[in-house]
C-alpha positions in Angstrom: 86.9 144.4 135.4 83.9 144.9 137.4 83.2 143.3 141.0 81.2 140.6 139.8 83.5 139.5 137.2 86.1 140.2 139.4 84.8 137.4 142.3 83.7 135.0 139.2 87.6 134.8 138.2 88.6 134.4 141.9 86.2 131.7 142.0 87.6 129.9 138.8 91.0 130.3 139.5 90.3 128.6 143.4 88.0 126.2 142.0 90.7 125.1 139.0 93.3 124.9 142.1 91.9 122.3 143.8 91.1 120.1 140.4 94.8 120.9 139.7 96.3 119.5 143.1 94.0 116.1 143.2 94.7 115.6 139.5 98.6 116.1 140.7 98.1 114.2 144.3 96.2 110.8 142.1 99.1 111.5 139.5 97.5 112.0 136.4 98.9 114.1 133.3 99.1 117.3 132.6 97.2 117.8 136.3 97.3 121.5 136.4 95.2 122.1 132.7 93.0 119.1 133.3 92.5 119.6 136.9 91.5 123.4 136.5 89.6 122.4 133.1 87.7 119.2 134.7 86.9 121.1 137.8 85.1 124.2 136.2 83.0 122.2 134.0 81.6 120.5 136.5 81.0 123.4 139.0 80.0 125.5 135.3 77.1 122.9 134.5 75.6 123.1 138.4 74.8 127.2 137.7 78.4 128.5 139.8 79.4 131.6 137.7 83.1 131.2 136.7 84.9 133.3 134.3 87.8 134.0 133.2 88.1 137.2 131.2 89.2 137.1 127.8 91.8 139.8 128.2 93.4 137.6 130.8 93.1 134.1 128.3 95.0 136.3 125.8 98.0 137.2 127.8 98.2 133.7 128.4 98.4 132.7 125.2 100.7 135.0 124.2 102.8 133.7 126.4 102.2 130.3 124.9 102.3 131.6 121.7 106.1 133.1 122.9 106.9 129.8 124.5 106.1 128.1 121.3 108.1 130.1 119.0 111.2 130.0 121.0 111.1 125.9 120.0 112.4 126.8 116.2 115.5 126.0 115.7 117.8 127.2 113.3 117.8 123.2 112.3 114.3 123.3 111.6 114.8 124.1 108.0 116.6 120.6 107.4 113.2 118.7 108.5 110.2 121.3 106.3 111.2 119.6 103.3 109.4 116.6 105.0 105.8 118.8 105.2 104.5 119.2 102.3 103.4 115.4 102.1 102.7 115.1 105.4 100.2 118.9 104.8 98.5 116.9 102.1 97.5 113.6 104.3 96.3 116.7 107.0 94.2 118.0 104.6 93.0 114.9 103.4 92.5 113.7 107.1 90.4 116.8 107.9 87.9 116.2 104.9 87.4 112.8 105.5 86.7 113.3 109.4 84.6 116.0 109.0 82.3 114.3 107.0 82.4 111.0 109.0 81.3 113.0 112.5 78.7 115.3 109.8 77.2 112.0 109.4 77.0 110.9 113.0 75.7 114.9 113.9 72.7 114.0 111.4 72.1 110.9 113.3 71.5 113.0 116.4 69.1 115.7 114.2 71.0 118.1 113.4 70.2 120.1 109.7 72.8 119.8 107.0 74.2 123.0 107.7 74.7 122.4 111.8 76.5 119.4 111.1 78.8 120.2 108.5 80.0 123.1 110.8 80.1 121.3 113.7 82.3 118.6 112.3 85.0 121.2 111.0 87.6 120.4 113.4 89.0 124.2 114.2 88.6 127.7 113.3 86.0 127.5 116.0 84.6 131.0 115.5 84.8 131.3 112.2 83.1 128.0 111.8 80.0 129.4 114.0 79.9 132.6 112.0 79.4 130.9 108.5 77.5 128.5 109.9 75.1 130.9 111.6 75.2 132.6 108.0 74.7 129.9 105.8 71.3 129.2 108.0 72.7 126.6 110.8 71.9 126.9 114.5 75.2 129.0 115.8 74.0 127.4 119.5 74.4 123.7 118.3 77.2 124.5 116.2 79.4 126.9 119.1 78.7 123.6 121.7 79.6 120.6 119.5 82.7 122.8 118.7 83.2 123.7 122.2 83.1 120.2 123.7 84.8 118.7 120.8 88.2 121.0 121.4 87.6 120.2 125.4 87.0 116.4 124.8 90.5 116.4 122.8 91.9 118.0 125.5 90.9 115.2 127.6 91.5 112.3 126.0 94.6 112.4 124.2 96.9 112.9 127.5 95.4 109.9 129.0 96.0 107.9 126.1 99.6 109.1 125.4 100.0 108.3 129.3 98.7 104.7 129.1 100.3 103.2 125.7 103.6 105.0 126.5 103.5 104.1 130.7 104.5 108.0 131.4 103.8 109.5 134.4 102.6 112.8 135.7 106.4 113.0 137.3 107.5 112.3 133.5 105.8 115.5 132.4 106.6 117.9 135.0 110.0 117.2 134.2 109.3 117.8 130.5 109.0 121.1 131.3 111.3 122.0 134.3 113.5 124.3 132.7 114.9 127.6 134.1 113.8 130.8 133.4 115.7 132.4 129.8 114.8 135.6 128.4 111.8 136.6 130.3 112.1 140.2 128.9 110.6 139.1 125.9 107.6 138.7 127.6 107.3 142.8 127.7 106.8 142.6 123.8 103.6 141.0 124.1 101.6 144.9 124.9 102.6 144.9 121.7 102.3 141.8 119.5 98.5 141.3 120.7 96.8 144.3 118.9 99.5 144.2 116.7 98.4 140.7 115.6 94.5 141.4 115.2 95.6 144.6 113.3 97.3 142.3 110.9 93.7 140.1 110.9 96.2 136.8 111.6 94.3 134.0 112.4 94.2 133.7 116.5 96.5 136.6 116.3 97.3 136.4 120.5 98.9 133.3 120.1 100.1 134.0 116.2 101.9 137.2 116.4 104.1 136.1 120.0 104.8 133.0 117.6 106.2 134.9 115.0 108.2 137.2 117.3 109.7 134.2 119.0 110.1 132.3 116.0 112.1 135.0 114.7 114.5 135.4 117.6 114.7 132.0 118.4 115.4 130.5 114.7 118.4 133.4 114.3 120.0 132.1 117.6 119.4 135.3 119.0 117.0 134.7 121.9 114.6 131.7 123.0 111.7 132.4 126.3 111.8 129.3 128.5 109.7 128.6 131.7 110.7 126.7 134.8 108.3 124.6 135.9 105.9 126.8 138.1 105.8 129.0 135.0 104.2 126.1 132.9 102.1 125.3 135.6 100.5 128.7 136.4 100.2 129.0 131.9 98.8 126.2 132.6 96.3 126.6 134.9 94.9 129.6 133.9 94.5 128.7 130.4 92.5 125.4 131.6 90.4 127.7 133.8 89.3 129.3 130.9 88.7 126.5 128.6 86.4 124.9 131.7 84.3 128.1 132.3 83.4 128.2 128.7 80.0 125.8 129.7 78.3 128.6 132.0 74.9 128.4 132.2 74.1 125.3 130.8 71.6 123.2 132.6 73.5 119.8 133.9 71.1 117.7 131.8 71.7 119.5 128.4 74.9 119.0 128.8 74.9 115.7 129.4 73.2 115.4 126.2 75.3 117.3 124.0 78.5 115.4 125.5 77.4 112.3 124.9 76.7 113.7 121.2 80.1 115.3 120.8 82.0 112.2 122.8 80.9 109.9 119.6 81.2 112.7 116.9 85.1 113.0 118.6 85.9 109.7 118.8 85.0 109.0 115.2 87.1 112.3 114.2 90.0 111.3 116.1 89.6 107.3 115.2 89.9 108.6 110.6 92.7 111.4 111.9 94.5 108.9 113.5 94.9 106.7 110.2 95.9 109.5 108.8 98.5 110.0 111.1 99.8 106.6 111.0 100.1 107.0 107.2 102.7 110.0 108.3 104.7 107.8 110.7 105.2 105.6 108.3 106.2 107.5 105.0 108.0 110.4 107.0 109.3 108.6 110.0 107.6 111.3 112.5 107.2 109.7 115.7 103.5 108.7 116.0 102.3 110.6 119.0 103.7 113.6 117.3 101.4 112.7 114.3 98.4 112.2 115.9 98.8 115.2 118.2 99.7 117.3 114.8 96.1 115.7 113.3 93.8 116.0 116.4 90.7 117.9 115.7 91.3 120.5 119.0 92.2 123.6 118.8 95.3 125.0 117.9 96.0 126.8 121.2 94.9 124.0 123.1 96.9 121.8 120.8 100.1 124.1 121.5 99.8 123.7 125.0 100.0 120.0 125.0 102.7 119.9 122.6 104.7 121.9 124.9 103.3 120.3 128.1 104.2 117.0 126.6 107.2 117.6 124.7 106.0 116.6 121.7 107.8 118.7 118.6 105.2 121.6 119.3 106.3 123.3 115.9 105.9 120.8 113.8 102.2 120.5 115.8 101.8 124.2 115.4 102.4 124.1 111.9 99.9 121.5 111.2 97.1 122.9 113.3 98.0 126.3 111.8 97.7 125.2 108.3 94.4 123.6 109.1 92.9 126.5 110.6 93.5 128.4 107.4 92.5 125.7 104.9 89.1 125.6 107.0 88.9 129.0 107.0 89.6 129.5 103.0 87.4 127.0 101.9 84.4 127.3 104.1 82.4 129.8 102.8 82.8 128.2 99.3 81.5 124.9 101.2 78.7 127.4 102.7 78.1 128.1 99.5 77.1 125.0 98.3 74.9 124.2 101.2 72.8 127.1 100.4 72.3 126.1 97.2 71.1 122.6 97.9 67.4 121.8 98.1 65.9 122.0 101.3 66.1 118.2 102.8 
């Protein structure tokens, strides 16, 4: 890490430190990842250079992705038999809100291509990729996925918070457990090259979920945080989602939020349908549901399943199996597109 990079994370981490104490001080959830998160955006859009190295994000989730596996259970097993239907209303779910926010993204000009790849609610690098390849504009398509996994961030804690009258003190003590089996955080020199040697899909957080889910499902170990552990995960992780805007002029951004608010809301409003639909037939509690069906990203989704409490592997699973459907079936979707007439 070189000086400048060096003072940008500095200036990140201080900047995400004071969003994190006056989200925490007004009493808002989840304060130190939407602090941190809020306050780099804004400070991003105005020209400040934050960063946060990706070498750094990983570690963190690879902790996450520890923290996550050590929730299985050797009891799981008794509750997969309810997945499969509710894996079929997911996939359902994504098709049908992908091409509801397509059709907005066309509203707002974008080519067929852009859109469709823009609306894909995951896979976020792999959706840029085809898209770039199958002739859409990788810029439009890398912000619109961007904000889209930011704005989920920020709207579903506030609306858990309101219909369900918890408070920021009611999710710090979610999470204010003591520390058990911190060695296993050693492993993770390890698991991360192990897991992009094994080409898993978002193999820093995959591979330390397999490790843990291993251990943890045998009975044989399970990584828990206290409460400053989650919040400095936290915090880091919502530094790094924040800085992702840098260099992008205050009024573009504007633009393209105001874009990606509607194409999110429209996602979330068919998703959450869908999710209601698994309430119902499988009894799953229905913030679970909806948190299992949000169109964020499955890191960002694991995090508030953990911050929240809210069955993070039956989440995981869910934004997991999305992420490879996506992933499986785009480039056939590409496909297609390529082979349409020009419109």
């Amino acid at each position: 890490m070189d000086r400048s990079e060096g003072q940008a994370l500095a200036r990140s981490l201080a900047i995400g430190a004071v969003g994190g104490l006056v989200f925490q001080l007004v009493g808002l959830p989840l304060a130190w990842m939407l602090g941190p998160l809020t306050a780099n955006l804004v400070v991003s859009a105005k020209g400040v250079d934050v960063r946060v190295p990706e070498p750094l994000r990983e570690v963190f989730l690879g902790v996450l992705g520890l923290v996550l596996g050590s929730q299985v259970t050797p009891q799981l097993a008794e509750r997969v038999l309810d997945w499969p239907l509710s894996a079929m209303l997911l996939l359902l779910g994504v098709a049908a809100s992908t091409a509801a926010a397509a059709a907005w993204y066309r509203r707002c000009g974008f080519d067929p291509v852009s859109a469709w790849f823009a609306s894909a609610p995951g896979a976020l690098t792999a959706m840029i990729l085809m898209g770039e390849k199958a002739g859409g504009d990788p810029r439009r398509i890398a912000i619109a996925q961007s904000l889209r996994v930011v704005l989920v961030v920020m709207i579903l804690p506030p609306l858990f918070w309101f219909f369900e009258g918890a408070s920021g003190a009611d999710v710090a003590a979610a999470v204010d457990r003591e520390l058990a089996a911190p060695w296993m955080l050693l492993a993770l020199p390890l698991l991360l090259p192990l897991g992009r040697r094994l080409r898993l899909p978002s193999p820093t957080l995959l591979a330390p979920l397999l490790f843990a889910g291993l251990l943890s499902g045998f009975g044989l170990a399970s990584l828990s945080l206290p409460e400053w552990g989650m919040n400095l995960m936290l915090w880091v992780l919502g530094c790094a989602i924040g800085a992702r805007f840098r260099g992008l002029s205050s009024a573009r951004l504007g633009r393209y939020v105001g874009e990606a608010f509607v194409a999110t809301l429209v996602a979330l409003a068919v998703l959450a349908g869908f999710a209601e639909l698994i309430h119902r037939l499988l009894d799953v509690p229905r913030d679970v549901a909806l948190l299992a069906l949000a169109p964020g990203g499955i890191g960002e989704m694991a995090i508030l399943a953990v911050a929240l409490d809210l069955d993070p592997v039956f989440v995981a699973f869910h934004h997991l199996l999305r992420m490879v459907a996506l992933m499986l079936f785009a480039p056939f979707w590409a496909r297609w597109l390529l082979g349409r007439p020009a419109q």
